[in-house]
C-alpha positions in Angstrom: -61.0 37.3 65.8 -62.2 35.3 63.0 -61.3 38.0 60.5 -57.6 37.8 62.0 -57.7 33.9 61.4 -58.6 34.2 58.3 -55.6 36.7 57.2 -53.2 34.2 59.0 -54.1 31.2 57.1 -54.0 33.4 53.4 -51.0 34.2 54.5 -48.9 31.0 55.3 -50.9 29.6 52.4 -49.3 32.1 50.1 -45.9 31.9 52.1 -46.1 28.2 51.0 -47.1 28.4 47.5 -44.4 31.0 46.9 -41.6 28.8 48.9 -42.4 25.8 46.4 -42.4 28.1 43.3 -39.0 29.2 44.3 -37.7 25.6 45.1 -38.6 24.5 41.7 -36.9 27.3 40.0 -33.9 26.7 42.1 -33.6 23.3 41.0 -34.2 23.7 37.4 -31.4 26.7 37.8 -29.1 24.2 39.2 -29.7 21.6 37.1 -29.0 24.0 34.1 -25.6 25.2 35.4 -24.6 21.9 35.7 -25.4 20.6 32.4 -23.6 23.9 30.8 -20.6 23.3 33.3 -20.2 19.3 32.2 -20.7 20.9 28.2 -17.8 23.3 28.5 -15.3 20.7 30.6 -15.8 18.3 28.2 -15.1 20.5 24.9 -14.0 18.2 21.7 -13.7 15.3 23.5 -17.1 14.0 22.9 -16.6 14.5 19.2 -13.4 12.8 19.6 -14.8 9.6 21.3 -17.8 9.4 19.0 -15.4 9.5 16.0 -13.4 6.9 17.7 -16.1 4.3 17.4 -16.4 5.1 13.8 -15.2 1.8 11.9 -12.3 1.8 9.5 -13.9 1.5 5.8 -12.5 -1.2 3.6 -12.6 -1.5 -0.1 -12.9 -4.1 -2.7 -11.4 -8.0 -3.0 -8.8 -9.0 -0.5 -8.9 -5.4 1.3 -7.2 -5.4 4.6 -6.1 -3.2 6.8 -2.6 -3.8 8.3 -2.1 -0.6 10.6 -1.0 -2.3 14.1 -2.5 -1.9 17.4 0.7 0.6 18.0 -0.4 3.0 16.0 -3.1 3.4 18.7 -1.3 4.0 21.5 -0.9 7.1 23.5 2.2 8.2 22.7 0.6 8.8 19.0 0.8 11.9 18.0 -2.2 12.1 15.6 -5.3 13.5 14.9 -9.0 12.4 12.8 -9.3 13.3 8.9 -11.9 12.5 7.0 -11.8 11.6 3.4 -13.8 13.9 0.8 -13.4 17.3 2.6 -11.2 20.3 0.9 -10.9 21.8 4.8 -9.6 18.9 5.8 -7.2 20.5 8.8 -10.0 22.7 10.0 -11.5 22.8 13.0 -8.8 20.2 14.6 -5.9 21.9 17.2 -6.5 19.4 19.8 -4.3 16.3 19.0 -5.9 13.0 19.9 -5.0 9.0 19.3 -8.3 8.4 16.7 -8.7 7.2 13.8 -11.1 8.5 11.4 -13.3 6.8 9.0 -10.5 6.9 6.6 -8.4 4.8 8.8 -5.5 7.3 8.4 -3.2 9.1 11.1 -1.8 12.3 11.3 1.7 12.4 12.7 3.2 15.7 14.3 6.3 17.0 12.5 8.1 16.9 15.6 8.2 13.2 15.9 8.7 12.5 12.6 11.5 14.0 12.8 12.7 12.5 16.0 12.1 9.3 14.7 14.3 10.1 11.2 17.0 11.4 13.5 16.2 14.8 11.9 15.4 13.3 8.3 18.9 11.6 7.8 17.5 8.1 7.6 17.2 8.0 3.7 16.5 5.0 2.0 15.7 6.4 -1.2 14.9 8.8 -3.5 10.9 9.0 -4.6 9.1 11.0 -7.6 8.6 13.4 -5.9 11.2 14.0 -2.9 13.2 11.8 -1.0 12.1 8.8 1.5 13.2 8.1 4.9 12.9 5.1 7.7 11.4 6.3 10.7 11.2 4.3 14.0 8.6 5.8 16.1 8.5 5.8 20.1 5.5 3.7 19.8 7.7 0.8 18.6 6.3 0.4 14.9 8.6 1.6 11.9 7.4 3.5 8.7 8.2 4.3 5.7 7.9 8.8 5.4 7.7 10.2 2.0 8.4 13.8 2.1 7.4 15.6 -0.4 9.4 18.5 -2.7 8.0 21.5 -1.6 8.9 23.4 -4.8 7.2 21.2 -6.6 3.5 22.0 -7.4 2.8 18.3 -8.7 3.8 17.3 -5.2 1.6 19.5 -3.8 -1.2 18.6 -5.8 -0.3 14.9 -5.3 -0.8 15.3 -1.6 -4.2 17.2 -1.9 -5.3 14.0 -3.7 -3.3 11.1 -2.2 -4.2 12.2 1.4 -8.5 12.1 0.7 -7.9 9.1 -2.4 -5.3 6.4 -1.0 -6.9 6.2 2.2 -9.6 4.0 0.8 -7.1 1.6 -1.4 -5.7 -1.5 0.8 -4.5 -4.8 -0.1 -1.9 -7.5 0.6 -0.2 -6.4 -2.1 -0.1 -3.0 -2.5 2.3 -0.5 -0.3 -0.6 1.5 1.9 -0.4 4.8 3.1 -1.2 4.8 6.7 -0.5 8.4 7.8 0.3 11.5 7.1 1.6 15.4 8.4 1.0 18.6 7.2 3.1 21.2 9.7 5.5 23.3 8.9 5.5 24.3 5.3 6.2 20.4 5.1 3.9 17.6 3.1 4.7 13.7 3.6 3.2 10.9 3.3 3.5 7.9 5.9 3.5 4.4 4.4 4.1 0.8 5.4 8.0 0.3 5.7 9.1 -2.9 3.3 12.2 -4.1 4.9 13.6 -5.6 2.1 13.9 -2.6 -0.2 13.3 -2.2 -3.9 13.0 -5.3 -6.7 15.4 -3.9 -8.5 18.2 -3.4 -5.9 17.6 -7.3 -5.5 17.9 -7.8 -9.4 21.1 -5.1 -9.9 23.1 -4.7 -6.6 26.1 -7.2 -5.7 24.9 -6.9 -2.2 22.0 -9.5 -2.7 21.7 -12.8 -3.9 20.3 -14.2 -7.1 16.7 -14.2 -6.7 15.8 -18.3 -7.6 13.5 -18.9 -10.5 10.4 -19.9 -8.6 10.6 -16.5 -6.4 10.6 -14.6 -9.8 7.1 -15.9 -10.5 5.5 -15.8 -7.2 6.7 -12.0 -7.1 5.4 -11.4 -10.5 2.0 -13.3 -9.2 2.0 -10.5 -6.3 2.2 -7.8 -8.9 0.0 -8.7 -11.0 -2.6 -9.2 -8.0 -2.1 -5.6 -6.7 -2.4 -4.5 -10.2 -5.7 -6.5 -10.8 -6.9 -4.5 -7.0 -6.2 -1.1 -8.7 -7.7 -2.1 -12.2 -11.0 -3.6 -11.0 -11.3 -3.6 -7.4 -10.7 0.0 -7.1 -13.8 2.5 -7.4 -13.3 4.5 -9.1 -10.6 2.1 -11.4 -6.7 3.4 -11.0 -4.1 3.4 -13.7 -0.9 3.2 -12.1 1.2 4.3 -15.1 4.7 4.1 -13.6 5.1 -0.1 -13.6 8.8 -0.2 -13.4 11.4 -2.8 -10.3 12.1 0.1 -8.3 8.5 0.4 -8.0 7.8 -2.9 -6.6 8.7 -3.3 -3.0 9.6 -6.2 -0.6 8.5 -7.1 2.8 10.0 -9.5 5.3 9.1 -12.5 3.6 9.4 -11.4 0.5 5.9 -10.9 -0.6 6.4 -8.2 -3.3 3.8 -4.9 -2.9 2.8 -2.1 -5.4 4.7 1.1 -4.7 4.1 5.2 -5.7 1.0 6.4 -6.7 2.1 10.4 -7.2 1.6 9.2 -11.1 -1.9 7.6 -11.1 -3.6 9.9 -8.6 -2.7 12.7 -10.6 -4.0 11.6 -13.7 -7.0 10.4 -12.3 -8.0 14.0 -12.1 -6.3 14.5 -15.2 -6.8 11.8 -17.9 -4.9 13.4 -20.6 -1.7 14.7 -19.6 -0.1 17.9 -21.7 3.7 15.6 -21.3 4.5 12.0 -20.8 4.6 10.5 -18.1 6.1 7.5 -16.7 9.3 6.1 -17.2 11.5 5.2 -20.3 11.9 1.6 -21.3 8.2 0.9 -19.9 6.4 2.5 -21.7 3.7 2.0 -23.8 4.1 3.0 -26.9 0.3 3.1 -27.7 0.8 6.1 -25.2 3.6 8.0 -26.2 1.8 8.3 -29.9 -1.9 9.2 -28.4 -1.0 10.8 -25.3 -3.8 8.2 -24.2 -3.1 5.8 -21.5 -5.7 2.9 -20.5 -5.5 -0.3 -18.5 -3.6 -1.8 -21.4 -0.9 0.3 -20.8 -0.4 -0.9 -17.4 -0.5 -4.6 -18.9 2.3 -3.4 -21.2 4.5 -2.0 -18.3 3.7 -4.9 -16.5 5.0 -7.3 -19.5 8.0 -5.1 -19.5 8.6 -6.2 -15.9 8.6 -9.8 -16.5 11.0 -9.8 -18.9 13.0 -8.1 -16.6 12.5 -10.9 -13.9 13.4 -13.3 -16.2 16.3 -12.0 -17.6 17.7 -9.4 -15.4 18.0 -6.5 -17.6 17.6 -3.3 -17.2 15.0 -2.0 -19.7 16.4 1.2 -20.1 19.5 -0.5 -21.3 18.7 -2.7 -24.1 16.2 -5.3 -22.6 13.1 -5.1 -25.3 16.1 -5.1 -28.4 17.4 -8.6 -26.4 13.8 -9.5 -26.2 12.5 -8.5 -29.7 15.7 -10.7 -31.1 15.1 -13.4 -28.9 11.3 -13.6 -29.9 12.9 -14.0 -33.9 14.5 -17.3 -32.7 11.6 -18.7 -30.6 8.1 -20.6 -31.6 5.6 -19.3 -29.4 6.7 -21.6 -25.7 10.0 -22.5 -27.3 12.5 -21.0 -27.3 13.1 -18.4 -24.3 15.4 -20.1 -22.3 18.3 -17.9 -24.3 17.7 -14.9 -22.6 17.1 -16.3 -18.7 19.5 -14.6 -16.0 23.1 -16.1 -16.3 23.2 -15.7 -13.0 20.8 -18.5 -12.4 23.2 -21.1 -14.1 20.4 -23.3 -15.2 18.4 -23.5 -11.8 15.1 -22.8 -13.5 11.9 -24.9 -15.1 12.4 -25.2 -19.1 8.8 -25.4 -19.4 8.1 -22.6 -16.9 10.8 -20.3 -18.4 8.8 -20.5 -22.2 5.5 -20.7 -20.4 6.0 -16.8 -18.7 8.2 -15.4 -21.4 5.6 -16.4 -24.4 2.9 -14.5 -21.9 4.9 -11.7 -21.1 5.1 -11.4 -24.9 1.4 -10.8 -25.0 1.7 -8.3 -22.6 3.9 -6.3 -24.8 1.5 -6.7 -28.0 1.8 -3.6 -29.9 -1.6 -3.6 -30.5 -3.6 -3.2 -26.8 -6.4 -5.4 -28.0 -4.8 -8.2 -28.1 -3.1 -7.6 -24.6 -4.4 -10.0 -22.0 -6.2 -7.6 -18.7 -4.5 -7.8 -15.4 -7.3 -10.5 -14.6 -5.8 -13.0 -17.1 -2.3 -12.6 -15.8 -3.5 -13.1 -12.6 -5.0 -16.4 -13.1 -2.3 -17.6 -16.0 0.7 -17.0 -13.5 -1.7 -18.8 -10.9 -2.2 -21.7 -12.9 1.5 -22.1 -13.1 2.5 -22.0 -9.8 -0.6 -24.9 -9.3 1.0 -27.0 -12.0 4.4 -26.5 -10.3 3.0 -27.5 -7.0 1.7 -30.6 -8.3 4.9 -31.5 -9.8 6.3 -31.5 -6.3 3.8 -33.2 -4.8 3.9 -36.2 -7.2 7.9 -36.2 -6.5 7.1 -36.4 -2.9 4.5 -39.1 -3.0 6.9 -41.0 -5.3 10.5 -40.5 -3.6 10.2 -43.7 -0.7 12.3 -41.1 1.4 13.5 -37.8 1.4 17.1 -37.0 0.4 19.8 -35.8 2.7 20.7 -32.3 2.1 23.5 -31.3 -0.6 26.5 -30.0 1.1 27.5 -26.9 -1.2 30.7 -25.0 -0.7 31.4 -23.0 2.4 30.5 -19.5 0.7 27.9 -20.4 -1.7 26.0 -22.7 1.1 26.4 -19.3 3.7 25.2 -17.0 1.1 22.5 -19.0 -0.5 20.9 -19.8 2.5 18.1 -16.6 3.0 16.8 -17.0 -0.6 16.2 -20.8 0.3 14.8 -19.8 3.5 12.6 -17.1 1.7 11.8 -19.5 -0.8 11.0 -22.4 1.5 8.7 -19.5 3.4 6.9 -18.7 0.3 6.3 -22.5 -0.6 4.8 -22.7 2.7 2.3 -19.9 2.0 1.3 -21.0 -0.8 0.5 -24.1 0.0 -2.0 -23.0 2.7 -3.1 -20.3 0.5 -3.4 -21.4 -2.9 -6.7 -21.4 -3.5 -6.6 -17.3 -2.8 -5.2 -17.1 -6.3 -7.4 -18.8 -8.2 
């Protein structure tokens, strides 16, 4: 009886030690499963919403970042790149709204094209293929640059613009903010500028006149984005194609920096086989080397001023009108001679000699004794400041303001958006001033 007993209790004993042991490796089976099941369901996604929290890098002085919050919507058709990489589409065939570390979108072909009404919004013709306004469904409008595709400098300019320009932003520079790589097609996505080209404004009948002081604060801009790519850029950029069409205007007229195809290229190349640029800018330190610096840059740039002041095409004479006009003047006197007819006498004498005597520096044949883009910057700064004084002292010494000129019907209608631009561009610098110092 006892020996019966005995057997019973080993028995449920064992029956209870092996009912626990199998509990346990039920649960842990369970909770296995359902770790490998919540792994599989959510695939790329976690990758996609840790990359989402990565910030957007920013570069140098006055770097900013002017993508809007529509370009984060979800009717975005992009996907994450990352800057540095050579296999920079692998790995990706799930299209997401993120934005990489770069800060730069991928946009599907399809939309693009949707939004160009099947690429026949062109609004002009680039380096290397033509550009079009797109209006995307998200309510924001770009700029698409589509590249040649039987051209292997624009294929090798989109291998290096897409991981390089991602990192370059400022105020005054035109930034790439996407790009698309489908179907046999490359193009680059860029801030749209709604007031096209500085040199439609200074050629076409369409526009106005630009006024005298909205020459100078554009050339100010210029010379800022240029200063960005010269020393706030790492490594430094050479832009090497300064020229009006290149320079671009936004709504209120701020003027930006436009194609890079020429300096990212040469950045991996330094010392180009052919020259490159465009005729009438440039420097001629360059075309007898085949060596292009900063300087040549400050040259193009000199080039440009000159052609604000004077409204002359520089492939059509405007450095043989300058060089004869440079015979007559002394130094700040002098320049008034070749200043824009069109401008029938609306300008500062003192202003007008001041710019022209430095754009003359610019244009030194010798590039030592060019000024850098940092001394333009703060010479064209110092004379908006003085300019701005002037005005003030009128205003503190005129016991009441003047009532408004009545012009003629025409010339009043057709005068009034370049005072309003200019009146908006007196208004920024006045709370701003102290930015270009």
């Amino acid at each position: 009886m006892e020996g019966e007993s005995f057997g019973l209790i080993v028995g449920i004993s064992l029956g209870v030690v092996i009912g626990v042991l199998l509990a346990i490796s039920a649960f842990f089976c369970f909770r296995y499963h359902r770790k490998t099941s919540q792994i599989v369901n959510s695939g790329g996604g976690g990758s996609s919403r840790r990359s989402a929290t990565l910030p957007i890098r920013e570069n140098g002085a006055n770097s900013c970042n002017i993508m809007s919050d529509s370009t984060l919507g979800p009717d975005s058709p992009v996907r994450s790149s990352s800057n540095g990489r050579s296999g920079w589409l692998d790995g990706f065939s799930k299209k997401t709204s993120v934005i990489s570390a770069s800060g730069i979108l991928e946009y599907s072909y399809r939309d693009l094209q949707k939004a160009t009404c099947n690429f026949t919004s062109l609004i002009g013709q680039g380096a290397f293929g033509p550009v079009f306004k797109a209006q995307m469904s998200t309510g924001e409008t770009v700029a698409v640059k589509v590249l040649a595709t039987d051209s292997k400098q624009g294929e090798k300019e989109f291998q290096t613009e897409v991981m390089l320009l991602g990192r370059l932003h400022h105020r005054n520079l035109v930034n790439l903010v996407g790009y698309c790589a489908e179907k046999g097609q490359h193009m680059l996505i860029y801030v749209y500028m709604s007031k096209g080209s500085l040199a439609s404004h200074l050629y076409s009948e369409k526009h106005e006149p630009l006024s005298w002081d909205l020459r100078v604060y554009i050339a100010l801009d210029v010379a800022r984005g240029l200063e960005y790519l010269h020393d706030g850029a790492v490594p430094p950029v050479i832009h090497r194609d300064i020229k009006s069409s290149n320079i671009l205007l936004d709504q209120s007229m701020r003027a930006r920096v436009a194609d890079f195809g020429l300096s990212r290229e040469e950045m991996v190349d330094k010392h180009a086989a052919n020259i490159r640029g465009t005729f009438g800018y440039l420097d001629p330190e360059y075309i007898s080397t085949r060596t292009f610096t900063k300087k040549s840059d400050v040259y193009g740039f000199g080039v440009l001023l000159f052609e604000l002041i004077a409204a002359r095409n520089p492939q059509q004479g405007l450095m043989e009108y300058v060089e004869l006009a440079a015979m007559n003047a002394e130094e700040k006197v002098g320049w008034e001679e070749i200043v824009d007819s069109r401008l029938d006498g609306r300008f500062d004498l003192q202003e007008v000699n001041e710019v022209a005597a430095f754009a003359y520096k610019c244009i030194s044949r010798a590039p030592r004794k060019r000024p850098n883009m940092r001394d333009v910057v703060q010479v064209l700064t110092r004379v908006i400041k003085v300019r701005h004084s002037r005005k003030r002292q009128k205003k503190s010494a005129s016991p009441s303001p003047l009532p408004p000129t009545v012009e003629s019907g025409g010339e009043q209608t057709g005068n009034r958006s370049v005072r309003s631009e200019n009146h908006r561009r007196d208004n920024s610098m006045d709370s701003t001033l102290e930015d270009y110092c």
